[in-house]
C-alpha positions, 0 to 999 in steps of 0.5 A, a space after each residue: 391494645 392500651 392507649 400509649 402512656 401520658 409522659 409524667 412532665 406532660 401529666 405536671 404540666 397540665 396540672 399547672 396549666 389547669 391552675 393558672 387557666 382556673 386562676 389558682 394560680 394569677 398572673 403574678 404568682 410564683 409557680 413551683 421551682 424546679 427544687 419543688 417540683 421534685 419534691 412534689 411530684 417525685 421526679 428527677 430534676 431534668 423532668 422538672 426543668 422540662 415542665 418549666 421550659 414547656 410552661 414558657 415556650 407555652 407563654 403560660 409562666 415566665 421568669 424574674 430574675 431574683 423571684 422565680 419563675 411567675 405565671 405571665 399576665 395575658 396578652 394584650 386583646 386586639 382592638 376591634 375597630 370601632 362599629 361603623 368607623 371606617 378610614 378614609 381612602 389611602 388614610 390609615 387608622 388609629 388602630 391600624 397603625 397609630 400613626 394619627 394619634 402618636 404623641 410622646 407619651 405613646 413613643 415612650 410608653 411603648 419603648 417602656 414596654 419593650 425594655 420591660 419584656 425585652 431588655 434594654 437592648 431590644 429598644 431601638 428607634 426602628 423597633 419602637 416605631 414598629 410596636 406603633 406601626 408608624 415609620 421611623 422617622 416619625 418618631 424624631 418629631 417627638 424625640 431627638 435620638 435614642 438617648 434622648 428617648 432613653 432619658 424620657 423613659 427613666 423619667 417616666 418609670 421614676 414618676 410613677 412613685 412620688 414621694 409623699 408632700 409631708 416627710 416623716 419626721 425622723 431622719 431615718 424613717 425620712 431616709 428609709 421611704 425614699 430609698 424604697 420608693 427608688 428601689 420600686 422602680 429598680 425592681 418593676 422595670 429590670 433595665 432602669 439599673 443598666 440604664 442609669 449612669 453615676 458617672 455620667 448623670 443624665 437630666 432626669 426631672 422626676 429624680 430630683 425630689 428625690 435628691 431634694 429630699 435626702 439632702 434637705 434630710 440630712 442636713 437638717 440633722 446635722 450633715 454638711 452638704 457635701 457630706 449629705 449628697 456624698 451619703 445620697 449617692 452611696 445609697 442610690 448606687 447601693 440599690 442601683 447595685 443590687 438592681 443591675 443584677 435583674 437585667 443580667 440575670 434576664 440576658 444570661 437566661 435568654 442566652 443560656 435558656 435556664 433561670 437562675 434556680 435551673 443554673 443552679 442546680 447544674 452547678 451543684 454537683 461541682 460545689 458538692 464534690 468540692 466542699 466534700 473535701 473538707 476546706 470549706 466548713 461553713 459553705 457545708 453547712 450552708 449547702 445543706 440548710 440552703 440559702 434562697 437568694 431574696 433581692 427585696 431581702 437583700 436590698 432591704 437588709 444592707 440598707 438597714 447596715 448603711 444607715 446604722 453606719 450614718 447614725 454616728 454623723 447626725 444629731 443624737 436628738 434624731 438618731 430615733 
């Protein structure tokens, strides 16, 4: 008697498997879409979501909202104690649970940690201080709320991109590397979009070179200062706009458990029954060569359309 067939997602996935576990595929990289796989293996789309639903329970793959579906980074290691080292009676260790050596940078790292892998919602002052292991209460040392501690955490994700000490020379090349250096931020911690009021500006230290740096900008080439911070605040709610599509995206898939490739796909037989009637020329054409939705690309080419638009108001001399 043969020995029972291998079920052909079980055969896909351990061939991805073996890629990421070789590293063909890093931390980091896309794996095959859902589209792709079908393509590659020649299986009906429901196998292809069951390799990648399996891939994530695994904790192999995970997904990002506007790239795909990316092999995760390993787990963190357990920290042995160190050879020797042993606690003083009724006196917990660093390592055991934080408690001697917490400082602010360690409360607002990890509340970084758990917005990025979590969602903004996740963070609170009891969950932080359970990623620490200290009580709760010991955080308000350090911190005087949730806002508070929210603030700080824009603060820190904003500063790991300074803004270089000598800017270009033209306005544009000037306006185009702060906008990217703020996009960068957006785009590696999906939350600061959500997070980040317009309306109501929190006190954020590390965003004001930023500011400093468009107005003095635009103003040396022509824009009064009203006008100049008015053309700040456009571009920054520009890409704040585009960005607050990551957490939503991330929110839908964990209730939904489909990325947005998945969704799509479970939407396409609507969309082709209704441009099937004719109505919609374009949108036909457009569903048969396809559209990959690129937030980089996105962002990158309304920028370029926002700053032509401001070329007009500035000094001929600069318009570069």
């Amino acid at each position: 008697m043969g020995g029972q067939a291998v079920p052909r997602y079980s055969q896909i996935v351990a061939e991805l498997r073996r890629r990421i576990e070789t590293g063909q595929l890093a931390p980091g990289d896309r794996v095959p879409s859902t589209r792709e796989i079908t393509k590659q293996w020649g299986v009906a789309m429901a196998t292809a979501t069951k390799v990648l639903t399996e891939l994530r329970h695994e904790g192999m793959v995970r997904a990002v909202p506007g790239v795909g579906t990316v092999v995760a980074a390993p787990s963190r290691p357990v920290r042995a104690p160190r050879p020797g080292a042993a606690a003083r009676p009724g006196v917990l260790s660093d390592e055991s649970s934080g408690q001697m050596s917490l400082t602010l940078g360690r409360i607002v790292a990890a509340a970084v940690t758990v917005a990025d892998a979590e969602g903004l919602a996740a963070v609170s002052m009891r969950r932080v201080a359970a990623e620490l292991g200290v009580a709760t209460m010991s955080l308000y040392r350090h911190v005087a709320d949730k806002e508070d501690l929210l603030t700080r955490m824009m603060d820190t994700v904003i500063a790991e991109r300074p803004l270089p000490a000598d800017p270009p020379e033209g306005w544009r090349e000037a306006i185009e590397l702060a906008a990217r250096q703020l996009w960068g931020p957006f785009r590696r911690h999906p939350w600061l979009a959500q997070a980040l009021s317009m309306t109501r500006p929190q006190m954020i230290t590390s965003a004001l070179p930023y500011s400093e740096w468009m107005l003095a900008t635009l103003q040396a080439h022509g824009l009064d200062l009203q006008s100049a911070f008015t053309a700040h605040l456009m571009l920054l709610n520009y890409a704040r706009g585009i960005a607050v599509n990551l957490e939503s995206e991330r929110e839908a898939e964990a209730h939904s458990g489909l990325d947005n490739e998945e969704w799509m796909d479970t939407q396409e037989p609507s969309l082709l029954t209704i441009l099937a009637t004719g109505r919609f020329p374009a949108l036909s054409r457009l569903a048969t060569t396809g559209y990959d939705l690129d937030l980089d690309a996105l962002f990158e080419f309304g920028l370029q359309r926002l700053l032509d638009g401001l070329a007009p108001l500035l000094d001929d001399s600069s318009a570069g």
